[in-house]
N, C-alpha and C positions, 0 to 999 in steps of 0.2 A: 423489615425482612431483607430488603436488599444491602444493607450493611452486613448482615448476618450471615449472608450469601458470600458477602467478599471476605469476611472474616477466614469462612470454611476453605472458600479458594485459596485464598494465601497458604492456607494451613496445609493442606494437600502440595500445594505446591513447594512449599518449603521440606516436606516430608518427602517428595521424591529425591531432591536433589541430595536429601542430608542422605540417604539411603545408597545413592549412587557414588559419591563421595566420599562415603564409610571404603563400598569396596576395592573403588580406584585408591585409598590409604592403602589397604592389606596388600596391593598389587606393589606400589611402590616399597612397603616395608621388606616383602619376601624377593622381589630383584634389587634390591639395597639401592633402589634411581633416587635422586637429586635433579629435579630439573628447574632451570633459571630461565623467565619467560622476560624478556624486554620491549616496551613498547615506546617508539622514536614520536615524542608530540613533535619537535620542530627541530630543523640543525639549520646553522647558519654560519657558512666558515668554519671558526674552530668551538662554536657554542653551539652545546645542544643538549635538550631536555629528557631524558629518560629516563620512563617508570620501570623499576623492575621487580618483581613476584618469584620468589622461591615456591615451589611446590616439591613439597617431599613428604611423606607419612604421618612426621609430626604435625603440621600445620594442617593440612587433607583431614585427617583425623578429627582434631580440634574443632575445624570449620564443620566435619560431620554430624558432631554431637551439638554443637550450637545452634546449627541448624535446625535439628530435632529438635530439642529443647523449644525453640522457639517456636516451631509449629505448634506442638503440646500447648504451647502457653497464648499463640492467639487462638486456638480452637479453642481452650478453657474463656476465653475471654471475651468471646462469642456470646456466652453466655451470661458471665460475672459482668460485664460491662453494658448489658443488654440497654439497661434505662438510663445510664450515664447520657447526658445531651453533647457530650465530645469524644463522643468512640471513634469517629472517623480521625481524628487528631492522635486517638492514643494508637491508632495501628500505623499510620504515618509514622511515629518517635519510635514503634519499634522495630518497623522496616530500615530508618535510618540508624536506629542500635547495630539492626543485622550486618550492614552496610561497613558503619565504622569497626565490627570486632573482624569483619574478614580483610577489611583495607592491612590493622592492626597484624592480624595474626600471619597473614602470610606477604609481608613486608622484610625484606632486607636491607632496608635502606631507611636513615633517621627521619628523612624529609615524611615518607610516606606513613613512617609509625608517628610521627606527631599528627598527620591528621587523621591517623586511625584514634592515637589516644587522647585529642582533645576532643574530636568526634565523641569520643567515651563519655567522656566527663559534662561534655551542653547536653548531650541527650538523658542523662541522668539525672542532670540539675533537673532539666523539663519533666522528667517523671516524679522527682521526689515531690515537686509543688505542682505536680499536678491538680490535687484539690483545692489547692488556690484557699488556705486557710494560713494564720498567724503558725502554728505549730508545723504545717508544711514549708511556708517563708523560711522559719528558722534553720529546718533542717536543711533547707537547697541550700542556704547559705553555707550552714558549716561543711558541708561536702563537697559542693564547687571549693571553696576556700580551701578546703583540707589538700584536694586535689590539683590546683593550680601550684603547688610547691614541688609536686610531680613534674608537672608540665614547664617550670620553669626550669627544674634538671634537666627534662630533654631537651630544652632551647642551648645550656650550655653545652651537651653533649654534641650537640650541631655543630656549633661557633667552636668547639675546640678539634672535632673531625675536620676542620678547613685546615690542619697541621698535616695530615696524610692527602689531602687534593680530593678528597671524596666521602662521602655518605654510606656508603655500604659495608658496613660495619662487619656483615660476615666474611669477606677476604683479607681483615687485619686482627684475628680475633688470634690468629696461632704467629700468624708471622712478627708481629709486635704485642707478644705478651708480656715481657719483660718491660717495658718500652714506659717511662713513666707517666706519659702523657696519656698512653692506654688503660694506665693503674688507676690516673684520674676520670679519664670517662666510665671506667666500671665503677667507681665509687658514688657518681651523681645515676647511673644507672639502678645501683642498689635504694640509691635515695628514691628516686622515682618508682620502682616497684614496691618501695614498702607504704607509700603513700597511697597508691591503687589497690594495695593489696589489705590495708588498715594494720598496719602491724606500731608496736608502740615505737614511737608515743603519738603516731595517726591512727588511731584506734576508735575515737571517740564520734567520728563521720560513719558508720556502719549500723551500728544499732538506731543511728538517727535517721536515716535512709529508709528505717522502715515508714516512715511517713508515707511513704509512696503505694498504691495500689499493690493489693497484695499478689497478682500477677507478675507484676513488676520487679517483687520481691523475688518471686520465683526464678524469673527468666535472670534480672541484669544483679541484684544482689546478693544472690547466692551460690550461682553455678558459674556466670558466665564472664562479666567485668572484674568484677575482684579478682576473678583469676587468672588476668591480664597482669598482672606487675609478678604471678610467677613463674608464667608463660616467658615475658621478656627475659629475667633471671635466666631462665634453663635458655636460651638462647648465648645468652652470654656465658652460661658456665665453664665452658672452654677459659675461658681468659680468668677467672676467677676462682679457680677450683684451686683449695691449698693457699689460699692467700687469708691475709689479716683481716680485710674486708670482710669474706665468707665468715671469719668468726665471731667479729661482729655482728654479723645476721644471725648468727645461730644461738646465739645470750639473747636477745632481741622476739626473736619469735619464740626461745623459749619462754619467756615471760610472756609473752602476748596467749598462748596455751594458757596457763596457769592462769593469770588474771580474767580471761573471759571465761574456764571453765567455772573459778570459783562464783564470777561474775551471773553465768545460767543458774548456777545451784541457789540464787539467792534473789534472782528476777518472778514478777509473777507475769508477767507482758507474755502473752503468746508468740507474737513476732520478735520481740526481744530476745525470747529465750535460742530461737533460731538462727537470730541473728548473730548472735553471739559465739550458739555453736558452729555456724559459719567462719568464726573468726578466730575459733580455738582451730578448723581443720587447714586454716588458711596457714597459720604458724607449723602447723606439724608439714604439711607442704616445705615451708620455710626450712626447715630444719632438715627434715631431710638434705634437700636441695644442698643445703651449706654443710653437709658430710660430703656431696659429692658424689648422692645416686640423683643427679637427674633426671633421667628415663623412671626413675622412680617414683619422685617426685609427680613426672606427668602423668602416671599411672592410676595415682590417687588422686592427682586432680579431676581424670576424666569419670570414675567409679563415683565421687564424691557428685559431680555434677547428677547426675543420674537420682540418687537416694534424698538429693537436698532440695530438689527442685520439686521432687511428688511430696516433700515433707511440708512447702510454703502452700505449693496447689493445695494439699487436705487442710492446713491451716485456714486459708480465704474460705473453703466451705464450713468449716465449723466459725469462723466469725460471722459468715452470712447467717446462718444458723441461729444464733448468738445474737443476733440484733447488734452485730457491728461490736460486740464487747470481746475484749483481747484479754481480760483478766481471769488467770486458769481456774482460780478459787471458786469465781461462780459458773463454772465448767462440772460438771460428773455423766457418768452414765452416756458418754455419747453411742458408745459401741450395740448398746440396747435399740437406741432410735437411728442409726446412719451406721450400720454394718459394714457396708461396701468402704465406704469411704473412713470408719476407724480403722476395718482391716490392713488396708494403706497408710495409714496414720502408723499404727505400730509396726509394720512390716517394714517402713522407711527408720522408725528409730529403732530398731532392731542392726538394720543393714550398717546405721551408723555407730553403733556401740562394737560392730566387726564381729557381731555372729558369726560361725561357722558356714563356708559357704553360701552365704551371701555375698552382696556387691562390694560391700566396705570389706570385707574380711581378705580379701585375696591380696587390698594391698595396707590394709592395717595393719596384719601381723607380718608381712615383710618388712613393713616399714620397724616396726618394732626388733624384729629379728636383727637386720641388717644392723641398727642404732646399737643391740647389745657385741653385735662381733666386731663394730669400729672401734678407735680410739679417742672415748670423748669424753668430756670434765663428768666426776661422778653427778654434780649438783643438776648437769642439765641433764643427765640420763636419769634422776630420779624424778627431776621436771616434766619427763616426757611421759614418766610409767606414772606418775601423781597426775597428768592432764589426760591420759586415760581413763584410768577411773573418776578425773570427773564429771567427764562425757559418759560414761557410764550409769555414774549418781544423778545428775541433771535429768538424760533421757530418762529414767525408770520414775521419778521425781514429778515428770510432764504426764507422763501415762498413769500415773498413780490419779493426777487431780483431774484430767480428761475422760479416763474412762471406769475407774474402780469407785474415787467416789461418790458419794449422794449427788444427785441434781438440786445444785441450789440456786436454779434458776428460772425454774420450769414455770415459773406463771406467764408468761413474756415468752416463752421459748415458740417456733413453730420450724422444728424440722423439716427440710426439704433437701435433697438431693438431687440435684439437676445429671440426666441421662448425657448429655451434650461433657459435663463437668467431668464424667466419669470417665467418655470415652478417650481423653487423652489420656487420664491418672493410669488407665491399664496398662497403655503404650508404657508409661516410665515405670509403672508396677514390673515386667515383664522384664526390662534392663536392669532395677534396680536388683532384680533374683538374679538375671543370668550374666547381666554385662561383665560383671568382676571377671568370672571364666572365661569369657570370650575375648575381653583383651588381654588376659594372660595370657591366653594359650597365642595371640595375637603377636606380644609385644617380645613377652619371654619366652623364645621358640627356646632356649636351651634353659634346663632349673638352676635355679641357688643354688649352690652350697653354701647351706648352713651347720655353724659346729657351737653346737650351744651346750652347756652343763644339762642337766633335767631338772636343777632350780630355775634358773632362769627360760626353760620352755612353761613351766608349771605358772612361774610367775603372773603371768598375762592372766593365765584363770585367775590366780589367785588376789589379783589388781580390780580383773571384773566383778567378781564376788564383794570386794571391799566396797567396791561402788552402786552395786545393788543395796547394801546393804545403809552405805552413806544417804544412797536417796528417800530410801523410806526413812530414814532419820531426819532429814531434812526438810519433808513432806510436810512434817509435821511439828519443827521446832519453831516456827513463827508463833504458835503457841505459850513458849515457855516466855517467863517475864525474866528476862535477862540484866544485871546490871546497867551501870551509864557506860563505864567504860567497854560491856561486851558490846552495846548496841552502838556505841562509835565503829569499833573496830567490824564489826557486822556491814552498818554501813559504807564502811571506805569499801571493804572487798566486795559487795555487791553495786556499789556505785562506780565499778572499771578502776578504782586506784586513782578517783578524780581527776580523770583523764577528760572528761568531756568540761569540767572545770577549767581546768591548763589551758585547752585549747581553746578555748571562746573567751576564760577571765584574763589566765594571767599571763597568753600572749597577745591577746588582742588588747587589752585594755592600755598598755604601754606606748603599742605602735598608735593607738588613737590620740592619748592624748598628747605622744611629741606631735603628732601632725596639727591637732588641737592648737599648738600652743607656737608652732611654723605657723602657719596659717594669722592667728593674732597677733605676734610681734613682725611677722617680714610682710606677709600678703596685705594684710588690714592697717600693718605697722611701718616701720623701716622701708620697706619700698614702696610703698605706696605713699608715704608723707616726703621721703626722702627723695626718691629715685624719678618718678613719676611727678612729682608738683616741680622739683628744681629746675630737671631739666624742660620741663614747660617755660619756668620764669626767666630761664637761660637762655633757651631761642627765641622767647618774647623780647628778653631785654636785646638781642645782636638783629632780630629785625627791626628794631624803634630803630638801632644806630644807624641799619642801613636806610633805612627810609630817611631818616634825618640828614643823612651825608649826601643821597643821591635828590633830595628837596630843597638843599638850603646854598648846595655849592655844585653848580654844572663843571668845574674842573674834575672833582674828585669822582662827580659818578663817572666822565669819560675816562678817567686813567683805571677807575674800578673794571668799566669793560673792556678797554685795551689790554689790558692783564689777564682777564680771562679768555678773548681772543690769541692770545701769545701762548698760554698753556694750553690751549687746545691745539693750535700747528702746530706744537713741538711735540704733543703725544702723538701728531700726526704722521710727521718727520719720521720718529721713533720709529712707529711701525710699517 
């Protein structure tokens, strides 16, 4: 009970501050303030140690909803974690989550974003193996791994900001944009957001994440951390906006859409199929981003937080439900026995398919709009209106096997709905309806203009339409007995484009066995027969001599030490 107690208090208390936070953002967005907070640890002469904190709308904002989010997810877990024997341990890892994404977010300076983002990255490890099972091991491993290639970006992004005399990256973002040293730290920049962000070919660490408690899904791998590397991005967009770079990101995340959307349409994993769609909206972020509406970009990031986090919450209660089973097939009929909590279920994939007026919709079809009035390669504009619809096929796909059909699992099943569970799902129920509005009206005090044909405004229905109609096809073709060659090609696209192959077989396998095979010719080999016995038999054989010389002849051992009394006065001398 007194665990249960502190749970609720955190959760309150993280709720006030995220609440106060929200409006202190709206303040600073509507007086346009910037303010730089510096705090002096130690000066000495001409060295001295200073942390310094940007506070301005964006970041305020950011830390607001993360805040939220995380109350939502330890009040749920209040609950979900009740008989777990290490609950006090898992709200420790997500107070230091909280911890490191605020260091992160509101960081101007490289020092203080690497220990906000390696922060990121031990405390996620610690939650993906949290069950402490062989399938947990595996997945902490490929996701720390995936993401210390991030982390060694920012180490060089450090080591080459020592060419300007300084770490604070936001006073050389305009004045040395040209500057090529600055073209190279945006480029290991981009490298490290696409690593934290899972975009290809780091793609393959996100759906394996899902190992981790499905709270955890909620809070750090779906709304919050992942969306750390496009957070960094739109910081840097200044320096990068119109460059070769940006368009490499934007071929990149296009593909990252497309291969997890085809990737959900073809998963039966509850969490997977989430995760997934996590990873198609992470790319469409992406892309945006690298046209060059960043405020855009973060628009849908914060909307996207909001509809994905109550999507993972109603997920963990229908697998509590479920006896722990994540596979949709033996799913139907939830919305019969758990009304509250399907109604949330659908209302979340609703928001995310960019229904009208809802949360996803205010910055879905801008972000769509916006894509058709730039100037961008036909392949990736067909990529982006084809990775629509098939978030559209997927969600309607999810909802088909969850709630329309039969229960094919009902002997084993015992519905329950915890009261504790629900009262946070309202909280993000309530943002996920109204948030989209409110940070528009928030972010975009003045409208678009948009000048679109009325094919290409029609289009977007006519994309959604295609996708409804994909998914009930879908629904239901794992039924048809398909050739050898369909069912290859079936599985490359629902197994990510064996990407989680690449990165576990065919780059890890290389670097083990050169180390393999260092290790037995120089460590076990060559140096150690060579380097290590020689020089043993070397100083063995020059002390026999000396001992023989200073044994056998009292002349030679006195001229031996008169010698080295002589070089010692004359280094004496010397100095």
């Amino acid at each position: 009970m007194l665990e249960k107690n502190l749970y609720k208090i955190f959760s309150g208390f993280l709720l006030l501050i995220s609440f106060n936070l929200f409006i202190l953002g709206g303040v600073l967005f509507q007086k346009n303030l910037s303010i730089f907070l510096e705090y002096n640890f130690y000066s000495l002469n001409s060295s001295e140690l200073v942390m310094v904190f940007l506070v301005d709308w964006m970041s305020i904002i950011f830390i607001s909803i993360v805040l939220m989010i995380s109350s939502v997810v330890v009040l749920y877990s209040s609950s979900y974690m009740l008989e777990d024997m290490n609950k006090n341990r898992f709200l420790l890892l997500v107070i230091f989550f909280v911890l490191s994404m605020s260091l992160m977010i509101i960081s101007p300076n490289m020092i203080s974003i690497l220990l906000g983002w390696d922060g990121l990255g031990l405390i996620s490890y610690c939650l993906v193996i949290y069950y402490q099972n062989v399938k947990s091991y595996n997945a902490g491993m490929l996701t720390v791994m995936s993401n210390r290639i991030g982390d060694i970006a920012i180490l060089l992004v450090i080591s080459w900001m020592l060419n300007y005399g300084g770490w604070n990256f936001i006073y050389y973002l305009d004045l040395m944009k040209t500057d090529l040293n600055m073209i190279l730290i945006g480029s290991l920049v981009i490298l490290a957001g696409m690593t934290k962000s899972a975009q290809i070919p780091f793609s393959s660490w996100l759906p394996a994440a899902m190992a981790a408690p499905t709270p955890v899904s909620a809070l750090v791998h779906s709304s919050t951390l992942v969306t750390a590397g496009v957070y960094l991005l739109i910081r840097f967009s200044n320096l990068l906006e119109g460059s070769v770079l940006f368009m490499v990101l934007m071929i990149l995340s296009s593909l990252t859409m497309f291969m997890s959307g085809l990737g959900a349409c073809l998963e039966m994993d509850l969490k997977k199929i989430i995760a997934l769609s996590t990873l198609s909206q992470l790319g469409l972020m992406m892309m945006i981003l690298s046209l060059g509406h960043s405020v855009l970009a973060f628009f849908h990031l914060l909307t996207h937080a909001f509809f994905k986090s109550l999507l993972f919450l109603c997920a963990g209660v229908l697998i509590h439900s479920f006896k722990d089973n994540q596979d949709i097939r033996l799913m139907g009929s939830v919305s019969k026995y758990l009304p509250i909590v399907g109604g949330f279920f659908n209302f979340s994939n609703l928001a995310l398919c960019g229904i009208p007026f809802l949360a996803g919709f205010y910055s879905k079809d801008l972000i769509l709009e916006m894509m058709s009035m730039s100037e961008v390669n036909l392949v990736i504009y067909l990529l982006g209106y084809l990775s629509t619809g098939l978030t559209v096929s997927y969600t309607f796909r999810l909802l088909y096997w969850s709630f329309v059909s039969e229960l094919n699992f009902s002997s084993v099943i015992m519905f329950h709905s915890d009261k504790v569970m629900n009262k946070g799902m309202y909280l993000l129920f309530f943002f996920s309806l109204v948030g989209g509005s409110i940070l528009s009206w928030l972010i975009f005090v003045s409208m678009n203009l948009v000048f679109l044909p009325i094919y290409l405004k029609y289009m977007i229905l006519f994309v959604m339409t295609g996708g409804v109609i994909m998914g009930w096809i879908s629904s239901w073709i794992y039924k048809v007995n398909f050739s050898l060659l369909s069912k290859k090609l079936i599985f490359f696209m629902g197994g990510m484009w064996f990407m989680p192959h690449i990165s576990c077989n065919v780059m890890s396998f290389p670097v083990f066995k050169m180390g393999f095979t260092m290790k037995k010719t120089m460590d076990y080999g060559w140096l150690e027969d060579s380097l290590v016995f020689n020089i043993k038999k070397i100083l063995m054989e020059m002390m026999s001599q000396f001992q023989k010389m200073s044994l056998s002849n009292l002349k030679m051992y006195l001229m031996i030490f008169i010698s080295w009394i002589a070089v010692i006065l004359f280094m004496m001398v010397l100095n």
